[in-house]
Every structure is written in C-alpha cells, then in structure tokens.
C-alpha positions in Angstrom: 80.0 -16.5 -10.5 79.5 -18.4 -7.2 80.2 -16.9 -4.0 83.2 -19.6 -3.2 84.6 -18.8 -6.5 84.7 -15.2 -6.2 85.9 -14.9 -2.4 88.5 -17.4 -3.7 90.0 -15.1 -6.4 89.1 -12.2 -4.2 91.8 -13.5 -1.5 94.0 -14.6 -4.5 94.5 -11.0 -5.4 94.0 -9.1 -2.1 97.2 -9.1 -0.7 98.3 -6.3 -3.5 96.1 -3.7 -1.9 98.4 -4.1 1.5 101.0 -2.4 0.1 98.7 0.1 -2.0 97.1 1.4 1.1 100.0 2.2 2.9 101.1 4.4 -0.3 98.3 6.2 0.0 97.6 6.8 3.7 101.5 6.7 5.1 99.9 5.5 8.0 100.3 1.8 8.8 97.0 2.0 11.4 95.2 3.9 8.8 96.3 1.6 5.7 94.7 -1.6 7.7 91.2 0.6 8.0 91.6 0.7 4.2 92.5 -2.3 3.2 89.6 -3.9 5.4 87.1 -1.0 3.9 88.1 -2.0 0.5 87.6 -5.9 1.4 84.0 -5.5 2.3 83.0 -3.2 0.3 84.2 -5.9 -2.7 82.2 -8.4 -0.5 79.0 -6.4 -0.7 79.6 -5.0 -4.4 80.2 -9.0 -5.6 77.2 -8.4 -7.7 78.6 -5.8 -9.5 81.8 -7.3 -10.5 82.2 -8.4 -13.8 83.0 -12.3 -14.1 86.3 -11.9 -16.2 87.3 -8.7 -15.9 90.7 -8.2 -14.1 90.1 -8.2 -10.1 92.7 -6.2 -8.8 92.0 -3.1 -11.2 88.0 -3.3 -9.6 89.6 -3.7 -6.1 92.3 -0.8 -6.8 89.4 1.4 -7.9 87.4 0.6 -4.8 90.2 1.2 -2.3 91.2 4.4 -4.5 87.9 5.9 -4.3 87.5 5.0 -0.5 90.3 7.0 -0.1 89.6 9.9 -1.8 85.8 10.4 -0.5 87.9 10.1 3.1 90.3 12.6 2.2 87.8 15.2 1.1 85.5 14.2 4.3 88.3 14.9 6.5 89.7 17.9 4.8 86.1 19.5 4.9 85.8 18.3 8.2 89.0 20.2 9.5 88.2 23.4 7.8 84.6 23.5 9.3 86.8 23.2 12.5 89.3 25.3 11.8 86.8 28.3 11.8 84.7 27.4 13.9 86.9 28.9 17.2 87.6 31.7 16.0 83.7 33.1 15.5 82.4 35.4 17.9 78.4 36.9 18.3 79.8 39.8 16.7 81.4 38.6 13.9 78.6 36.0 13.7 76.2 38.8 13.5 78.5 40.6 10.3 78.7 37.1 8.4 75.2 36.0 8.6 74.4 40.1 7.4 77.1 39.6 4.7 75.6 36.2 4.0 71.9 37.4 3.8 73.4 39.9 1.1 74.8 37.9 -0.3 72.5 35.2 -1.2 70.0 38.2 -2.5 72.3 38.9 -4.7 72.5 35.5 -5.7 69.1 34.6 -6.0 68.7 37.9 -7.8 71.0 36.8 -10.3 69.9 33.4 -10.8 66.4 34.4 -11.7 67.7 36.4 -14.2 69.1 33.0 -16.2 67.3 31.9 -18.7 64.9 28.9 -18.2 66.2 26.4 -19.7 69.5 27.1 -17.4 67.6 28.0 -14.3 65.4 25.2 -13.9 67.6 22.1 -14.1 70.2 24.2 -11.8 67.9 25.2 -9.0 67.0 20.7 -8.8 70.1 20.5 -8.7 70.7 22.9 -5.8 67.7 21.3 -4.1 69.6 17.5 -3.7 68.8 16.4 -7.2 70.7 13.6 -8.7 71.2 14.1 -12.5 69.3 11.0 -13.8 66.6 12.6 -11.7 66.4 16.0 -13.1 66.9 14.7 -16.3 63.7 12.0 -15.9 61.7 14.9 -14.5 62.8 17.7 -17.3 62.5 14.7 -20.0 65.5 15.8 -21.4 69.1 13.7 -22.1 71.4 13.4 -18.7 74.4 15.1 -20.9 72.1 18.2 -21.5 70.8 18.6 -18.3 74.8 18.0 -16.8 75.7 20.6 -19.6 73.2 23.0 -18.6 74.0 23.0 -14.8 77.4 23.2 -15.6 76.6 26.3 -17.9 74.4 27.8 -15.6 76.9 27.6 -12.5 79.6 29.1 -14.8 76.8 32.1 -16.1 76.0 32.8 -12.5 80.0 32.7 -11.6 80.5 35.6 -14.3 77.7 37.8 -13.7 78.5 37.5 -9.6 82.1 38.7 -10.7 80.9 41.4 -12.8 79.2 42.8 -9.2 
C-alpha cells in the first residue's frame, strides 16, 4: 500500500477516535494528546498494518493501548510519589533492614526451585524478553512463559508458608 493511499484512508477513518479519546481520558486537553499520539504512532507503524484489514479496529487498538501503558505509568508514578514524603532516615534505615531480609529470604527460596523453574525465571528477573530466554534455553516461548509463570507462583506459596 502506498503512502498516499494509506494516509488517505487513515484520515478517512480518524475522526472516530475523537470521540473515543474523550471516553477514555474525560479530559478534553488530555483526549487531543491521544488522539495525536495515536495518529503518529499509525503513521510510523504503516508498515505494520495490514492492507485490508479494517482500519479503525488497528487505530482503536493503538489509542487503547496508548492509554493503558499511560494509565499504569502515571498510577505507578503517583504511588512512588505518594510515599516518597512520608520516609524518614529512620524509617529508611527499618525498610532497607526489612528489605535486606527480605530479599535473603527470597533468594533463599528461589535457589531452592528446581532448575528447570529457576533458570528461565532468574532471565527473566534480569530484563529478559521471552523470545530471548527461550532462544538462549532452546526451549518453546509457551514453556519457558509457563515455567516463569510457575516458578513465580512456587516462590509466592513457599514465601506465604514463612
């Protein structure tokens, strides 16, 4: 698909998101940042659209998942803030003591999973994508998912247990 061709169906079907981002920011400033987001991000994913497939469910995914990795930055934003305040060198002192405890514990436990478990979770823990663990552990991206997933529910249990 040409570039002309797809920016012309692009602003065919944009003007649906308008009313789409304003449902999900309630913010008539912040809908605008959205709906422009969305736009150029389209722009610079054209490669990645799929000539014939229906436009405005792609662009409704896009703006939906802009939204939501915003969301989740600003609500972990705030709570980092929220605490932050509050936190004096003594009770800075106690949580990095409870922290330091903590994490033996942990790293007790996890050394305690089995191999097979242990290994794909600790890539994971180290900024590991899944395809990458996976190429590296020649083993299937389901099993290695399944295994993490396993492993982080294992190590939930046993950490309850304590």
């Amino acid at each position: 698909m040409s570039f002309e061709t797809f920016h012309a169906q692009l602003l065919e079907n944009a003007e649906f998101l308008k009313p789409v981002a304003m449902a999900l920011t309630k913010d008539p400033e912040a809908a605008k940042d959205l709906y422009q987001e969305t736009l150029y991000k389209a722009l610079k994913n054209k490669d990645k659209y799929l000539e014939g497939s229906n436009i405005r469910a792609w662009l409704y995914t896009i703006m939906r998942n802009l939204f939501i990795n915003d969301y989740r930055r600003s609500a972990k934003y705030a709570s980092s803030v929220e605490l932050t305040p509050n936190i004096t060198n003594n009770t800075l002192a106690d949580v990095n003591a409870e922290n330091m405890m903590r994490t033996k514990e942990i790293k007790g436990t996890l050394y305690k999973l089995p191999l097979s478990f242990k290994k794909p979770l600790l890539l994971y823990c180290d900024g590991f994508k899944y395809h990458e663990i996976a190429e590296m552990l020649h083993e299937p991206m389901g099993t290695v998912k399944s295994r993490i997933h396993l492993a982080r529910k294992l190590l939930g249990t046993t950490m309850s247990r304590h």
